[in-house]
C-alpha positions as CSV (number, residue, x, y, z in Angstrom):
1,X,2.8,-24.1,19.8
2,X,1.8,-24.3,16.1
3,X,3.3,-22.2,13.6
4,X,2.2,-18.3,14.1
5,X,-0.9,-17.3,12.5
6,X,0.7,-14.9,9.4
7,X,-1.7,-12.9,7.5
8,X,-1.1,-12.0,3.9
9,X,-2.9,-8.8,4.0
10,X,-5.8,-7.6,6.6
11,X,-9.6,-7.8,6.0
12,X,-11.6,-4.7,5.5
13,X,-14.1,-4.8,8.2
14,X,-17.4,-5.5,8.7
15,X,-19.9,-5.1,11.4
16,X,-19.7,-6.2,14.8
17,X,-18.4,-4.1,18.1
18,X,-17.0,-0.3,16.9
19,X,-13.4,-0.8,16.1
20,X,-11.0,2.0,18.2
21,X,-9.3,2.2,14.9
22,X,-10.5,1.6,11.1
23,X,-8.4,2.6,8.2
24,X,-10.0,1.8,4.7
25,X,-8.0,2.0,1.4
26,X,-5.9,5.0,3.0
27,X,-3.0,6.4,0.7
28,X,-1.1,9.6,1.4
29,X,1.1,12.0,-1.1
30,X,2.9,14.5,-0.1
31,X,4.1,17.1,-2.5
32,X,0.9,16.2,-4.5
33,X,1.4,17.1,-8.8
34,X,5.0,18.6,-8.0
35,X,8.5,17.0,-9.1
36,X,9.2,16.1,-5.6
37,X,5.9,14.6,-5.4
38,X,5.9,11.5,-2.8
39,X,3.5,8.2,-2.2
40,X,4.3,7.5,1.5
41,X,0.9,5.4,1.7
42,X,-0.6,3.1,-0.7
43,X,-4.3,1.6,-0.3
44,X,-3.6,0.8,3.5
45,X,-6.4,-1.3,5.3
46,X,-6.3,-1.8,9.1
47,X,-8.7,-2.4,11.8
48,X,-7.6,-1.7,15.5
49,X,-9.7,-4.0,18.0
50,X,-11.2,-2.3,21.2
51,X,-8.3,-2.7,23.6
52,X,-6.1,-4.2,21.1
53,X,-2.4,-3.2,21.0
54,X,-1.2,-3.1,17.5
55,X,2.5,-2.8,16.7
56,X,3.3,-1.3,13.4
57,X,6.9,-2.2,12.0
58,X,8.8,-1.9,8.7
59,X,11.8,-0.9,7.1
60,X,12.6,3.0,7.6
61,X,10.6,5.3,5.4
62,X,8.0,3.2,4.9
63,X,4.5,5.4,6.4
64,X,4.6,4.0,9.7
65,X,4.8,7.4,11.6
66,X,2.7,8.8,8.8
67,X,0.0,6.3,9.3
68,X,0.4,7.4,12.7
69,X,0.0,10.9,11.7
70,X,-3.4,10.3,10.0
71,X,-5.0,8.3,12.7
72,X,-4.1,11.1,15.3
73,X,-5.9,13.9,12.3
74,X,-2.2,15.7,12.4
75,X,-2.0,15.2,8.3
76,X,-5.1,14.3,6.2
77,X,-4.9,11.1,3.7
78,X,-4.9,11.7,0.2
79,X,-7.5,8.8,-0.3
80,X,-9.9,6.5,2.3
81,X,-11.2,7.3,5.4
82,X,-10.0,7.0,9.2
83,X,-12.1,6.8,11.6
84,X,-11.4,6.4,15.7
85,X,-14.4,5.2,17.7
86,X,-16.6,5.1,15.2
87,X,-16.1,8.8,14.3
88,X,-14.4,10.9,11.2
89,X,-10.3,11.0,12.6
90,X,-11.1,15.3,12.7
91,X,-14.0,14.6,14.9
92,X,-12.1,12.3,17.0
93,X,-8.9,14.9,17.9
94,X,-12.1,17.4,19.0
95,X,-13.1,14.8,21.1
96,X,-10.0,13.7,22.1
97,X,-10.1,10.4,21.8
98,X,-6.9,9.4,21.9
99,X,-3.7,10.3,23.7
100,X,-0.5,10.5,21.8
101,X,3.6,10.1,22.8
102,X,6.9,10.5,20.6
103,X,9.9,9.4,20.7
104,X,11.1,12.5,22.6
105,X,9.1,13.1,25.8
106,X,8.2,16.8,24.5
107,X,8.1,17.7,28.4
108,X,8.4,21.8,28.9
109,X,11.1,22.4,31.5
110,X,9.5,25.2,32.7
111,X,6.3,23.6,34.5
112,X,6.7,20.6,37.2
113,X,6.1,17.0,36.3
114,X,2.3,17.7,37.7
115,X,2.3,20.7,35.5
116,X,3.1,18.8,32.4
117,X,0.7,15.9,33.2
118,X,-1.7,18.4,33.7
119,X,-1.4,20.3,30.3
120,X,-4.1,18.4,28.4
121,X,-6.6,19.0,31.1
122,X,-5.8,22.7,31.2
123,X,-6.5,23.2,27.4
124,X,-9.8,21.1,27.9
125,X,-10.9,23.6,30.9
126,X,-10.6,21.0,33.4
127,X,-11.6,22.2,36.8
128,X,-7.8,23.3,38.5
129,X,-8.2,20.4,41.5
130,X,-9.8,17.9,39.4
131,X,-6.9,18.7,37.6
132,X,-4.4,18.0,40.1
133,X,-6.2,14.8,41.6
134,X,-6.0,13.6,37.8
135,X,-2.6,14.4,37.3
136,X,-1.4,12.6,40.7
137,X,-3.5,9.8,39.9
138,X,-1.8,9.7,36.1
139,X,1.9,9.9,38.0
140,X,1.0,7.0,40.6
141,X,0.3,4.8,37.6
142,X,3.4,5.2,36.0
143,X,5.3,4.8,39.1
144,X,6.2,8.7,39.5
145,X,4.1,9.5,42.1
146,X,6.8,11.4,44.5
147,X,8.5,12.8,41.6
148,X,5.3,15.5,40.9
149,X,7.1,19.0,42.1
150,X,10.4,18.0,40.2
151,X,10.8,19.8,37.0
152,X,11.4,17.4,33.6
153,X,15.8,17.8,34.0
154,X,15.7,16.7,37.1
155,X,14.7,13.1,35.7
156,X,16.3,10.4,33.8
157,X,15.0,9.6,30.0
158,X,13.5,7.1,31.1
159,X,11.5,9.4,33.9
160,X,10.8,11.6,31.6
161,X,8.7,8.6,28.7
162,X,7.0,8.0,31.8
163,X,5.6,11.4,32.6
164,X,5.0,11.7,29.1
165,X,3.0,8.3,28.8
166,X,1.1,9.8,32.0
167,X,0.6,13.1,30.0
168,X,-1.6,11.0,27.4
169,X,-3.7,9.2,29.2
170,X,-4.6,12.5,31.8
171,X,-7.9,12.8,29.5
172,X,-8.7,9.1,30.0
173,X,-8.9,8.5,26.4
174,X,-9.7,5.2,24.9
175,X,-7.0,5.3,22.5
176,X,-3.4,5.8,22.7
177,X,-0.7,6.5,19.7
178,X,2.6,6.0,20.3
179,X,6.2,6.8,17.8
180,X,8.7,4.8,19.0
181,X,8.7,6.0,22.4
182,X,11.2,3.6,23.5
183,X,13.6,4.2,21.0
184,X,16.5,6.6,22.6
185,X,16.5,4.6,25.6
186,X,18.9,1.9,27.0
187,X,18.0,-1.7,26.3
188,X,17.4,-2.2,30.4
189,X,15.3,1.1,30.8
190,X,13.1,0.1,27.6
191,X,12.4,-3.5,28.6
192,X,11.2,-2.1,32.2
193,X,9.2,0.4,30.7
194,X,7.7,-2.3,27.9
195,X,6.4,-4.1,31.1
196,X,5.4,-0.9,32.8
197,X,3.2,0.5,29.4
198,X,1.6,-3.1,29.6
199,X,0.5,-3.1,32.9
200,X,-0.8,0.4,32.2
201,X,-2.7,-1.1,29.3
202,X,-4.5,-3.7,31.2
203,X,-5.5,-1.4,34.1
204,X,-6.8,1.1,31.6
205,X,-8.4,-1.0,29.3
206,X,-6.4,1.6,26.7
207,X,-6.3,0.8,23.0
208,X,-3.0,1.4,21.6
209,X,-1.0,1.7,17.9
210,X,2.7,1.5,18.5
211,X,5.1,2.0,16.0
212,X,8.7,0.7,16.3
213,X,11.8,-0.7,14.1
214,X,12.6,-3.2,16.9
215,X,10.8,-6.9,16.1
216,X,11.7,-8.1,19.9
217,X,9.7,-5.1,20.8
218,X,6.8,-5.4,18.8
219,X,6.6,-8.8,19.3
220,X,6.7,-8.7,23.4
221,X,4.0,-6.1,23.7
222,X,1.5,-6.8,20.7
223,X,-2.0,-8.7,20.6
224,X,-0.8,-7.9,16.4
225,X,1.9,-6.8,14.7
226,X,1.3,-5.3,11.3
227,X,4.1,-5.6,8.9
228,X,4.6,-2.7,6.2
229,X,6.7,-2.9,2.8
230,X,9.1,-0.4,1.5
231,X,7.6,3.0,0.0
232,X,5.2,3.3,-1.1
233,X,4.0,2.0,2.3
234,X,1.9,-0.8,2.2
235,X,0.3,-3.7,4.4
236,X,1.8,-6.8,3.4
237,X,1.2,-8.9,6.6
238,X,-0.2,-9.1,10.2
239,X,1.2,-11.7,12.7
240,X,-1.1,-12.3,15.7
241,X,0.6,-13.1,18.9
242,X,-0.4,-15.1,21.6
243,X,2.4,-15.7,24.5
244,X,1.5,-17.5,27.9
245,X,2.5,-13.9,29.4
246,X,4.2,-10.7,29.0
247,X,7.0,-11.2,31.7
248,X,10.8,-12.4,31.3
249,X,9.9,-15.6,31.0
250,X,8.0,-14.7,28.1
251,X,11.2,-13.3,26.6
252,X,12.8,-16.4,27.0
253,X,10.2,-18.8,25.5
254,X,10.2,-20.7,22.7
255,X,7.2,-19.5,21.1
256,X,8.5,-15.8,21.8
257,X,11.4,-16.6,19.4
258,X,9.0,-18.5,16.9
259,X,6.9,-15.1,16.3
260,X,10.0,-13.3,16.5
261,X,11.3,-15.5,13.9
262,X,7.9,-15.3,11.6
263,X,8.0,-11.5,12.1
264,X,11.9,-11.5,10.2
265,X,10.4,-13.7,7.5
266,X,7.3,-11.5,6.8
267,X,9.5,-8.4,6.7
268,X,11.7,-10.3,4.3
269,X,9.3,-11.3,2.2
């Protein structure tokens, strides 16, 4: 393998194929002209390839979940524009254009796994058996297909990320955002379900923007991983990542480790 391509700073885009992400000059204050004011973002530039999966990863504090934030229209940047398939990031929550899952599953205990899966179809009006021929095909996916009349403490943590993964993409969407989703669960139980969200991607065709503050991670499941500097956030690298496969062997190869390795050194820099 040669050494891994390390980018010193991503290109603003120009034409070609509509990008399922495109952040231009983004920056984000919170607090804005007050004594606690705060730069979380500064002049932030990223484009997110059509069924690209995109790592974000940095040192904590940094604007990773609020980048996050302002692709999914939760918080509006400060300066630059966002955009998600082509359209305003406001337009694109109406549209719902992406799916979205946090580091807690956010399951409510009162409705069945179906139930919750179901959730984003019932605020869109979805017909009640499309719905439930949605939702079962959602839980068969993520390998949770028998588990659809148990209710969310009935399952493991792990169970539970997975009915929430299957919660995001009920809609179908092209795009999904996920914060650390992995992170409160045990080193085994996260490398299944890296594997599992994978395979997930590749059926779907999905899109996805994952943020982390493992490198391993980031490294086994990205086509990129974007590397962000202390506040104020900024981009200060992309590493793009090409492994044989995404399996254990993959884990255990030498180029894995050389990525892993250029990924330390771009944080470090």
């Amino acid at each position: 393998m040669s050494d891994p391509q390390v980018k010193p700073k991503p290109e603003r885009a120009g034409g070609g194929d509509t990008a399922a992400v495109q952040i231009s000059g983004v920056s984000k204050v919170f607090n804005r002209g007050r004594p606690d004011e705060v730069t979380a973002l500064s002049d932030v530039d990223l484009t997110v390839d059509s069924g690209q999966f995109v790592s974000l990863i940095g040192p904590s504090g940094c604007g990773k979940s609020t980048l996050l934030r302002l692709i999914a229209d939760l918080i509006d940047p400060t300066a630059g524009t966002v955009t998600v398939a082509g359209k305003p990031a406001a337009q694109a929550r109406r549209d719902q254009e992406y799916g979205i899952a946090f580091q807690q599953a956010g399951l409510f205990e009162w409705r069945t796994v179906r139930r919750n899966v179901e959730l984003p179809l019932e605020l869109r009006k979805v017909p009640k058996a499309e719905r439930r021929v949605r939702a079962e095909e959602m839980l068969a996916l993520v390998g949770l297909a028998d588990f659809a009349g148990h209710y969310p403490a009935q399952l493991s943590g792990g169970m539970q990320q997975r009915v929430a993964i299957a919660r995001a993409l009920a809609v179908h969407p092209p795009l999904l955002l996920m914060d650390e989703p992995f992170g409160a669960l045990d080193e085994m139980t996260r490398e299944r379900l890296q594997g599992e969200l994978l395979q997930i991607c590749a059926k779907t065709g999905t899109s996805t923007v994952f943020v982390t503050h493992s490198i391993s991670e980031a490294v086994f499941l990205s086509d990129k991983v974007v590397v962000m500097s202390a506040r104020p956030g900024r981009i200060t690298a992309t590493v793009d990542i090409e492994l044989p496969g995404r399996d254990e062997a993959a884990r255990q190869s030498p180029a894995y480790f050389e990525y892993v390795t250029a990924v330390r050194k771009a944080l470090r820099a």
